[in-house]
C-alpha distance (Angstrom), angle and dihedral (degrees) to the residues before:
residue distance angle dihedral
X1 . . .
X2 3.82 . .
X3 3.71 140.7 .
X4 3.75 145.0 128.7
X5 3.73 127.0 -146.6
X6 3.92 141.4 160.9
X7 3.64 125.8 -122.9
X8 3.70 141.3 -158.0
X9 3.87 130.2 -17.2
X10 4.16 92.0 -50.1
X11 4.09 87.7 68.6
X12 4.26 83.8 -133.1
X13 3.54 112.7 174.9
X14 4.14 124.7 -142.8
X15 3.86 122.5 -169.6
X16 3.54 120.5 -167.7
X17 3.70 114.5 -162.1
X18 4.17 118.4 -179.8
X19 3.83 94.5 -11.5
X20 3.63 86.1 172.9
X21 3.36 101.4 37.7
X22 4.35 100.4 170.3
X23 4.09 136.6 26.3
X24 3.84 104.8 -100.3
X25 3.84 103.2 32.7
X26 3.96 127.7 112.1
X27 3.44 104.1 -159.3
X28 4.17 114.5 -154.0
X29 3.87 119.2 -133.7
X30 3.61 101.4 -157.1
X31 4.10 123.3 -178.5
X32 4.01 142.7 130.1
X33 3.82 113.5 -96.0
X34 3.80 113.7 -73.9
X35 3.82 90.0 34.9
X36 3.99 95.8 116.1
X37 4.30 102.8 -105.1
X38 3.43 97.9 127.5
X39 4.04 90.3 42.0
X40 3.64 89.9 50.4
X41 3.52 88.1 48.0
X42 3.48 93.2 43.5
X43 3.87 92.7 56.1
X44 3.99 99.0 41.8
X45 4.08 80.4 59.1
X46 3.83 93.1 49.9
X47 3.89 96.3 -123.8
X48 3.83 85.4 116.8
X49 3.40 130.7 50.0
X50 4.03 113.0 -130.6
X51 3.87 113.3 -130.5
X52 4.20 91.2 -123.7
X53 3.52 130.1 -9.4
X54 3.80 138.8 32.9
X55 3.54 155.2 -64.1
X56 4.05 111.9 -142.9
X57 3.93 113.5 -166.0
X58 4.06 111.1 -156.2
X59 4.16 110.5 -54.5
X60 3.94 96.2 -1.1
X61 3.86 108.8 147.1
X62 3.75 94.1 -21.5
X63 3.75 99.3 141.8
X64 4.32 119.6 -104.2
X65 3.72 83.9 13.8
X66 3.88 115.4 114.9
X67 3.62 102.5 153.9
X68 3.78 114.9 87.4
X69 3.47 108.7 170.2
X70 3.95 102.2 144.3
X71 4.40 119.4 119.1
X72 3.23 127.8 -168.9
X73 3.81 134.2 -119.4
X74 4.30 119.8 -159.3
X75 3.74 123.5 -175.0
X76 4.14 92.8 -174.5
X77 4.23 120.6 -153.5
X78 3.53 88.2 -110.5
X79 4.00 122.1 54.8
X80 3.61 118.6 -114.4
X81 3.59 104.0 -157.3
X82 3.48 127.8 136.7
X83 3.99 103.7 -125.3
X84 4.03 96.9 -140.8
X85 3.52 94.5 48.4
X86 4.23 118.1 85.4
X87 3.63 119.1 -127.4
X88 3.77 90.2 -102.2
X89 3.27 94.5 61.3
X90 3.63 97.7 51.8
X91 3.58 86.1 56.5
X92 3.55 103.2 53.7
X93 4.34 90.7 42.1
X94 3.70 89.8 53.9
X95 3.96 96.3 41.5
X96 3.93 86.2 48.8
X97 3.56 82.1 53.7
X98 3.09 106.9 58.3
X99 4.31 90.5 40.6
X100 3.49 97.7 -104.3
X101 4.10 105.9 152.3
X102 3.76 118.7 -124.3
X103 3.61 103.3 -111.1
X104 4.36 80.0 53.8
X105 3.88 89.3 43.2
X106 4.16 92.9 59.2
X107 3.52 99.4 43.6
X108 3.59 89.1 49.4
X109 4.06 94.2 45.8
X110 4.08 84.1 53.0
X111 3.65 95.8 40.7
X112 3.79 89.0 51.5
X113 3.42 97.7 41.8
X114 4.17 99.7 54.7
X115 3.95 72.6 51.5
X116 3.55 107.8 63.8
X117 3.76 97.8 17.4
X118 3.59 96.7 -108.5
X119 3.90 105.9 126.7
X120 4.17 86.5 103.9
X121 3.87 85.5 55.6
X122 3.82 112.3 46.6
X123 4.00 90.8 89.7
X124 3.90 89.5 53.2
X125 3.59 124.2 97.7
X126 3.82 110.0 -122.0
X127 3.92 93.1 -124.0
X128 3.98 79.9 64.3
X129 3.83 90.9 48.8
X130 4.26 115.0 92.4
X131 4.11 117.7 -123.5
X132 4.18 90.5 -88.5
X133 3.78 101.9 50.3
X134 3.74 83.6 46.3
X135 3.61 91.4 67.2
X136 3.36 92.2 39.3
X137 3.51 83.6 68.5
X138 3.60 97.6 45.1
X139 3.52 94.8 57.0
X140 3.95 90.0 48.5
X141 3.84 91.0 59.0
X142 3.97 87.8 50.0
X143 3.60 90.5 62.2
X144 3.65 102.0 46.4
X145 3.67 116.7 112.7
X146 3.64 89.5 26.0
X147 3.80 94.8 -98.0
X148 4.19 122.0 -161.9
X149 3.47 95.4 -135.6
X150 3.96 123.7 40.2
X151 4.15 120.8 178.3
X152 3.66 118.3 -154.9
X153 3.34 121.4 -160.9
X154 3.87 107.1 -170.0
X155 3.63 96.4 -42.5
X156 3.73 109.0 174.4
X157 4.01 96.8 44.5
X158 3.51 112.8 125.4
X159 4.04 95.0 33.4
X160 3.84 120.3 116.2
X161 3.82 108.6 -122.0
X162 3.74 98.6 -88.4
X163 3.99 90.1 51.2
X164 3.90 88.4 49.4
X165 4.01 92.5 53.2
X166 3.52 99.4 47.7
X167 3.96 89.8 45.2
X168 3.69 85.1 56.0
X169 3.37 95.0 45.4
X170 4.06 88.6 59.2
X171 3.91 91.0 40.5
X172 3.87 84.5 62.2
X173 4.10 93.2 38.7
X174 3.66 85.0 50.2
X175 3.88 94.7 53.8
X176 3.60 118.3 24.0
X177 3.62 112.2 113.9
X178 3.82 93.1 -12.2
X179 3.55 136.7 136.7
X180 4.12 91.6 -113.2
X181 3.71 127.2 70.3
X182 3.84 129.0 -159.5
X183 3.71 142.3 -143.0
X184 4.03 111.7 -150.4
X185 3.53 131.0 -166.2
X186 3.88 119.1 -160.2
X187 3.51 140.2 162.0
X188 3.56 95.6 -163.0
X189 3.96 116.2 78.3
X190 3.92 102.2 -154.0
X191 4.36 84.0 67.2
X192 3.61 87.6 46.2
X193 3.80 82.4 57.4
X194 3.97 101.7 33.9
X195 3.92 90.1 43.8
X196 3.57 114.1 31.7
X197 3.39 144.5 78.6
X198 3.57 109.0 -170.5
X199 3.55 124.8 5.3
X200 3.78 142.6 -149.2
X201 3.48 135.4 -156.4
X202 3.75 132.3 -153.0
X203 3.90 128.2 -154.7
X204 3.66 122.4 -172.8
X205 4.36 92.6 -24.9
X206 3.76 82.1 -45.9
X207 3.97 123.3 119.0
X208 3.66 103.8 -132.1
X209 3.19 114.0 -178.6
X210 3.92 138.3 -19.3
X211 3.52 138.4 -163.5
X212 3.91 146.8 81.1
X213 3.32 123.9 -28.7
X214 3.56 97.0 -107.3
X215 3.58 94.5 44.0
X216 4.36 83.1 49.8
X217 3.70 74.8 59.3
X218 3.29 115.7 51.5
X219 3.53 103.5 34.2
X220 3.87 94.0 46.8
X221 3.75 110.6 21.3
X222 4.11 109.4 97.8
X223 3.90 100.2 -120.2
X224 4.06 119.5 -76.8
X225 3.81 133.7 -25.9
X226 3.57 113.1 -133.2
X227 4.36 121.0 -168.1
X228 3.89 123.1 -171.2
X229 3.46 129.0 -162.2
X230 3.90 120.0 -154.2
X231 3.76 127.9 -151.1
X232 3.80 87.8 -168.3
X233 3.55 116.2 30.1
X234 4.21 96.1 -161.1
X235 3.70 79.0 72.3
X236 4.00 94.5 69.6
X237 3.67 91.9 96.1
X238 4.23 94.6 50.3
X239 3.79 82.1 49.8
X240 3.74 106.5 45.1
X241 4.16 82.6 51.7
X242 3.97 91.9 57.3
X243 3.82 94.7 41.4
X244 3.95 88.6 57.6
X245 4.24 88.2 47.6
X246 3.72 83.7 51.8
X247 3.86 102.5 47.1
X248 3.49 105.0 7.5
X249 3.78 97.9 -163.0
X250 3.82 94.6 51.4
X251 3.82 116.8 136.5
X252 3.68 124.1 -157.4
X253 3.69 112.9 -116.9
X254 3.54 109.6 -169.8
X255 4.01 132.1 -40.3
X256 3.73 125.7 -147.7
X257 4.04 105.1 -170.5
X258 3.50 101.0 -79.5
X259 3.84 100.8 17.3
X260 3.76 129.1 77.9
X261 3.57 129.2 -167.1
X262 3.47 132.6 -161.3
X263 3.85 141.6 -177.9
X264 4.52 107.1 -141.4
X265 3.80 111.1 -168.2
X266 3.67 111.2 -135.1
X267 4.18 87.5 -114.3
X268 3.65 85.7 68.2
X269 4.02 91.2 55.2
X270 4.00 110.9 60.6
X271 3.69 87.3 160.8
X272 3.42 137.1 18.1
X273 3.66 97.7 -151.4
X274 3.50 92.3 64.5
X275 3.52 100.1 43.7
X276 3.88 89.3 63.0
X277 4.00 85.7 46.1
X278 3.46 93.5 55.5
X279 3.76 95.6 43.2
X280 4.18 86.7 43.0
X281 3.98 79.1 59.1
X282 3.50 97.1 51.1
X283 4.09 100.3 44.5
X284 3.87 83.2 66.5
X285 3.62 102.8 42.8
X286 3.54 97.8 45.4
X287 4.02 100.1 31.0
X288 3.73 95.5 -117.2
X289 3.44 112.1 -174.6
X290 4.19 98.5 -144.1
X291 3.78 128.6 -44.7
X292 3.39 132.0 177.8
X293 4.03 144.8 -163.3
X294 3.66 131.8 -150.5
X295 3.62 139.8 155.1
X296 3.67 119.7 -94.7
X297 3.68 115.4 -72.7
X298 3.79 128.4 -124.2
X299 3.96 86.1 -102.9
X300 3.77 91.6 53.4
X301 4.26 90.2 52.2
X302 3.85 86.4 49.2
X303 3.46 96.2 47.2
X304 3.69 96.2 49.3
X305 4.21 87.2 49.3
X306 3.45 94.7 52.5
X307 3.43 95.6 60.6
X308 3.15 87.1 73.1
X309 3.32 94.5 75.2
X310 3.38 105.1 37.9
X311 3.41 81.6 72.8
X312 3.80 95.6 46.4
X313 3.73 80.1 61.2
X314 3.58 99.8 43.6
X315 3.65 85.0 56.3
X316 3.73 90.1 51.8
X317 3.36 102.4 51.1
X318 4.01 90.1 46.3
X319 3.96 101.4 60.6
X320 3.28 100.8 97.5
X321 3.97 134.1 103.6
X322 3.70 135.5 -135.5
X323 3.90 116.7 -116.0
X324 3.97 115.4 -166.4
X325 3.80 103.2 -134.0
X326 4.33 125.4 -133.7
X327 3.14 124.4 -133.6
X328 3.69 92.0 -97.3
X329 3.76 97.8 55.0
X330 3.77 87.3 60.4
C-alpha cells in the first residue's frame, strides 16, 4: 500500500510506503487524536480521496507481477449496520458480497460466531445489540471472504475488558502466520502490545517513527523508570540522597506519600546487574518496602511523541493578532 496526502490547515504531507510489509503481521497505528489514523485509514479503504498520490492494493503496477489476487477487509470507527436487520443477516449480505458460496458463508457465520461469542446474538437486531457486540460484529464482517489485507480502525472500543481480550485473542488467531496482514488503530497501548507486531506512530499527520516495540523502546524511551516504596516516610530525604549517589543524573518524577518516582538515564546504568545489586543493597539498609526498575513502557514513548504535537497545536491555535476595534466595528 502507497499514498501521499495533506492534512489540516498546516498543508503536512504523510507517505506511507509498504505499511504492511509481510503475510502474518498486524501492524499498530498509534497517535493522539487529530493525528490523521482514521484519515489514513480512511484513504487506504478508498472512502477518501488522497490530495496526490496513490493507493496500491497487493501486486497493482508492481513491475513482472500480473497476479493480483489480494481483497481487502475494513472494520470502520463507526458501525455500519443497518439497525432492522439481525446480525445473521448482515453476515450472509456481506459474505454474498464479497462471492463467498453458501455452504462457505455458514461455516464461516458458525466458525465466527463460537469466536466472538455471538451465537446468542445472530437473531437480534443490531439496534438491540450494546456498543461492544456491535464491534464484534464489525470485525466479523472484516474477515469474511478471507481477505489479505484487513484495516482496523479502533476495533475493540466500546468492549468491557473481558470482550477486549478475547477480541484480541481472535485478532492474533486470525493473523499469525497467515496469508493476510492487518493495519490496527488503537488508542489503548496494552492492544498495541497484545496485538501487534510492529508499530507506528503518527505526530501531527506525520509518521514518526516505526518499528517493534522494543525497538519503540529503546530508541525513544528516556533511560529507566525507577519506583520506591517507603515503610517510613520521614526517611524520604535519607533516600532521595542515596538514589542521587547511585544515578547521579536521576530526576524525581512525582511522589505520592510513600512512593517515589524517578526518571534514570541510560548513562547512569552501565550494567544492569549492578544496578539491581546496588538497589538489593539499599532495600536492606534503608528498609525499603519494594521498588522496582524497568525500561520505559510503550505508553511512556507515546507520551513523550505526542508532545510534539501538542505543541504543533499550541502553535496553531496561537497565530493570531490583536486588532483594536473603532467605534464603528462595535
Amino acid at each position: 500500500m502507497q499514498t501521499v496526502y495533506k492534512r489540516g490547515p498546516v498543508s503536512l504531507e504523510t507517505v506511507f510506503v509498504c505499511l504492511i510489509s509481510s503475510k502474518g503481521e498486524v501492524l499498530g497505528l498509534l497517535g493522539p487524536n487529530g493525528a490523521g489514523k482514521t484519515t489514513s485509514v480512511l484513504i487506504l479503504a478508498g472512502e477518501m480521496k488522497p490530495t496526490a498520490g496513490q493507493v496500491v492494493l497487493g501486486n497493482a503496477r508492481i513491475p513482472g507481477k500480473t497476479d493480483d489476487s489480494a481483497t481487502l477487509g475494513y472494520c470502520p470507527q463507526h458501525n455500519p449496520l443497518w439497525p432492522n436487520l439481525t446480525v445473521k443477516e448482515h453476515l450472509e449480505i456481506h459474505a454474498a458480497i464479497k462471492g463467498m458460496k453458501k455452504e462457505d458463508t455458514d461455516c464461516a457465520i458458525k466458525r465466527v460466531a463460537e469466536a466472538l461469542e455471538l451465537k446468542d446474538h445472530l437473531q437480534k437486531t443490531t439496534r438491540r445489540l450494546s456498543a461492544g457486540v456491535s464491534r464484534k460484529v464489525c470485525f466479523a464482517i472484516s474477515m469474511l471472504g478471507n481477505p489479505t489485507i484487513v484495516l482496523l480502525d479502533e476495533p475493540s472500543t466500546g468492549l468491557d475488558p473481558k470482550g477486549q481480550q478475547r477480541l484480541w485473542r481472535a485478532i492474533r488467531a486470525a493473523f499469525k502466520n497467515k496469508e493476510r496482514g492487518a493495519i490496527l488503530t488503537t488508542h489503548y497501548m496494552e492492544e498495541a502490545e497484545a496485538v501487534c507486531d510492529r508499530v507506528a506512530i503518527m505526530v501531527s499527520g506525520n509518521l514518526r517513527c516505526i518499528g517493534s516495540i522494543q525497538h519503540l523502546k529503546s530508541k525513544f524511551g528516556k533511560g529507566y523508570l525507577l519506583e520506591i516504596k517507603l515503610k517510613d516516610t520521614q526517611q524520604v530525604n535519607v533516600i532521595h540522597e542515596e538514589v542521587l549517589r547511585l544515578f547521579p543524573q536521576a530526576t524525581k518524577k512525582e511522589r505520592f506519600s510513600s512512593l517515589l518516582v524517578y526518571n534514570i538515564p541510560m548513562e547512569n546504568v552501565q550494567s544492569l546487574s549492578q544496578a539491581f545489586l546496588q538497589l538489593e543493597k539499599a532495600k536492606k539498609t534503608y528498609d525499603i518496602e519494594e521498588y522496582s526498575f524497568s525500561q520505559a513502557t510503550l505508553q511512556q514513548v507515546f507520551l513523550e511523541l505526542a508532545k510534539e504535537q501538542e505543541k504543533d497545536d499550541f502553535h496553531l491555535e496561537s497565530s493570531f493578532g490583536w486588532r483594536q476595534l473603532s467605534s464603528e466595528d462595535t
